[in-house]
C-alpha positions in Angstrom: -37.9 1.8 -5.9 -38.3 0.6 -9.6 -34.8 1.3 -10.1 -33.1 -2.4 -10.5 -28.8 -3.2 -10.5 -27.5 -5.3 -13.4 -28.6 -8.2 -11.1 -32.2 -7.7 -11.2 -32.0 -6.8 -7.4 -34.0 -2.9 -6.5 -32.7 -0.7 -3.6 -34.5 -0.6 -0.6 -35.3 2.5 1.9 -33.6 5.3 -0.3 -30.8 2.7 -1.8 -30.0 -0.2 1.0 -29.1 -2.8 -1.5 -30.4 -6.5 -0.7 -27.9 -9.1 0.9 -26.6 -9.9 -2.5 -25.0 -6.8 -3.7 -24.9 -5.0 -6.7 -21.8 -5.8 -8.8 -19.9 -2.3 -8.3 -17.8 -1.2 -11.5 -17.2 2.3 -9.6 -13.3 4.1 -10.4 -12.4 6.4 -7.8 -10.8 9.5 -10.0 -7.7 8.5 -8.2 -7.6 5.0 -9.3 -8.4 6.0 -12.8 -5.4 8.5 -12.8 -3.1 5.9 -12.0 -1.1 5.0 -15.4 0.6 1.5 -15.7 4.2 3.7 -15.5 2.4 4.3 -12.7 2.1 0.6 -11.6 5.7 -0.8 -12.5 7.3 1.6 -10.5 5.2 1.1 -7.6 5.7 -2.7 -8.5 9.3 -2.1 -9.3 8.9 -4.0 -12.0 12.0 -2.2 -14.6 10.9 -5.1 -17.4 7.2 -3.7 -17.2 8.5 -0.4 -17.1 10.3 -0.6 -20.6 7.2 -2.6 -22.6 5.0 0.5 -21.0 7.0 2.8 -22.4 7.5 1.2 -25.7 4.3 1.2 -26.0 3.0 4.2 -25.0 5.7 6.7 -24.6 3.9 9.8 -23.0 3.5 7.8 -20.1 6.9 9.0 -18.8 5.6 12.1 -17.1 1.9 10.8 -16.5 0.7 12.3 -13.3 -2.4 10.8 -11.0 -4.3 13.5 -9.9 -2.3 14.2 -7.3 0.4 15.4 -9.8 2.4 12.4 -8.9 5.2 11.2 -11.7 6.3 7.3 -12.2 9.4 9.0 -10.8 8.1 10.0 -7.4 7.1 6.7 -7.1 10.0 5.1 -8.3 11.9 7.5 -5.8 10.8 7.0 -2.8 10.1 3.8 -0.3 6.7 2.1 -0.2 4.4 2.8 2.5 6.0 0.9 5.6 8.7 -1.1 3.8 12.2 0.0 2.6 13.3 1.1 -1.1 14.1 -1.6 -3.1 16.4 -2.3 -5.7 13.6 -2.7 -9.0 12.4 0.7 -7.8 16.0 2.4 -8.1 16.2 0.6 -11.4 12.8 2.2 -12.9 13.8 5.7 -11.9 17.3 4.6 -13.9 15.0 3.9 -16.8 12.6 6.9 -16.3 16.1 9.1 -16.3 17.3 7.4 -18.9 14.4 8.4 -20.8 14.4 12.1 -20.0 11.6 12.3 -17.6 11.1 15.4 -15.7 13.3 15.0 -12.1 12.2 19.0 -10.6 8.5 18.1 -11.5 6.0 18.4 -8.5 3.2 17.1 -7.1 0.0 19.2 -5.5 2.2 19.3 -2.5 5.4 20.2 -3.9 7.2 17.5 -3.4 9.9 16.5 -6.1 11.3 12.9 -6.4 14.3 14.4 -4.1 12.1 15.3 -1.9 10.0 12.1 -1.7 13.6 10.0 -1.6 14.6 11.9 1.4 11.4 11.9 3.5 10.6 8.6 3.6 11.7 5.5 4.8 12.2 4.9 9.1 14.6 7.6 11.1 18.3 7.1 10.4 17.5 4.7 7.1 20.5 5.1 4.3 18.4 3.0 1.9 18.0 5.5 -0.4 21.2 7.0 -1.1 21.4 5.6 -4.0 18.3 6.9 -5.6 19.1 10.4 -4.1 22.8 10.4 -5.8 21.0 9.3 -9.1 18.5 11.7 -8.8 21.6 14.7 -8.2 23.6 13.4 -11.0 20.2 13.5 -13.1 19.8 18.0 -12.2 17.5 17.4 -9.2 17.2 20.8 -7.3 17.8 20.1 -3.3 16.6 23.9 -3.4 12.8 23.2 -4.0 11.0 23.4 -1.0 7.8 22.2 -0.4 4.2 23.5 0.2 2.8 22.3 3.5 6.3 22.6 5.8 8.7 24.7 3.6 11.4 22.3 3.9 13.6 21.2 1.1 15.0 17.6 0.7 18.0 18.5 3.1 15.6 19.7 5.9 14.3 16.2 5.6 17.3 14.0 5.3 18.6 16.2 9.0 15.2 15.8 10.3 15.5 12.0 10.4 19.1 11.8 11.0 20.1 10.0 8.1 23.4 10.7 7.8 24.3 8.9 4.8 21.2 10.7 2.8 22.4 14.1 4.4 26.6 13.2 2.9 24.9 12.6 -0.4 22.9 16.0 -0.8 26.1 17.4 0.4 27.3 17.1 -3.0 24.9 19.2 -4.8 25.9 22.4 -5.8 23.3 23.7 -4.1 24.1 22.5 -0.9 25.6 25.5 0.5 23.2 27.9 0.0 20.4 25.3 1.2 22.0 24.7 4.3 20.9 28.3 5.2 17.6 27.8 3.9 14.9 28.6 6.7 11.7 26.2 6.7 8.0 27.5 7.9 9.0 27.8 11.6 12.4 29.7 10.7 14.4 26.3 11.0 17.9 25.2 9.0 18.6 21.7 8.2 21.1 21.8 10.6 18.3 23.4 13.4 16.3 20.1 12.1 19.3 17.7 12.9 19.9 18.8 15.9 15.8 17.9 16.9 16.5 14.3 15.1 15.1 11.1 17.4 18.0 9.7 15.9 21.5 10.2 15.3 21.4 13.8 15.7 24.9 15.1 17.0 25.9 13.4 13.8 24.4 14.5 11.7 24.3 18.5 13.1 27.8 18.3 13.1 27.7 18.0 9.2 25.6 20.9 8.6 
């Protein structure tokens, strides 16, 4: 009880603080992960990506504690919106700067990954980022941890056919095509189970 905030104020019954509230300066260990390459892609701000970098240039593969890169951000659509153009324009200047495109997160997710999971069923938003990505050395063979499914599994599953034409082109693809998920499932098994556009995009795997 003779324990007093920066205010003056004391806790009451085991730490009930009065009315007025201490003035909290607590960092979650996530938010103090969180880099400012962290910040401009998520913002996709590309101008406050390059003064981040010129300043501080390990910040290219800075991970949260998630293991999440600028890139995965940069890569893949915000929560509930669409990808946006100053995203695809940060993972440009991550690229161009020889950040790591096969690194992954706690999950196993790569940036190819993220790209192809998100966004809403059927989306071809992010076509672009996923050709970049290709052309950069992504691997569309990595799967990830929790499902076993690689970015391909996840383009079908959503029936987004133009993501799916795009992965097409990796070297990879036809060996990934056969790749079985955690329930035994191809890309093409995934497509053909998509709430959208799935003849169309079964018939391409």
């Amino acid at each position: 009880m003779g324990l007093k905030d920066e205010t003056g104020e004391t806790g009451i019954g085991g730490g009930v603080i009065w009315h007025k509230g201490p003035a909290l300066t607590y960092v979650s260990p996530h938010e103090a992960s969180v880099s400012a390459a962290h910040a401009a892609c998520r913002e996709g701000d590309a101008d406050k990506l390059k003064s981040v970098l010129a300043a501080d240039p390990s910040l290219l593969d800075a991970v949260q504690i998630d293991g999440t890169t600028p890139l995965m951000i940069a890569a893949r659509a915000p929560t509930g919106g669409q990808f946006t153009e100053g995203r695809l324009e940060c993972a440009k200047i991550l690229i161009a700067n020889g950040c790591k495109v096969n690194a992954v997160d706690m999950h196993g997710d790569s940036a190819l990954t993220l790209a192809s999971m998100c966004e809403e069923l059927g989306s071809s938003t992010s076509t672009g980022i996923c050709k970049l990505l290709l052309d950069a050395g992504a691997d569309l063979a990595i799967q990830e941890n929790n499902f076993k499914m690689t970015a391909l599994h996840w383009a079908a599953q959503g029936g987004k056919t133009a993501v799916i034409k795009e992965l097409l082109q990796s070297k990879k693809a036809p060996s990934v095509k056969s790749m079985k998920d955690r329930e035994g499932m191809t890309p093409k098994q995934r497509a053909a189970d998509a709430k959208k556009n799935a003849d169309q995009a079964a018939a391409m795997l």
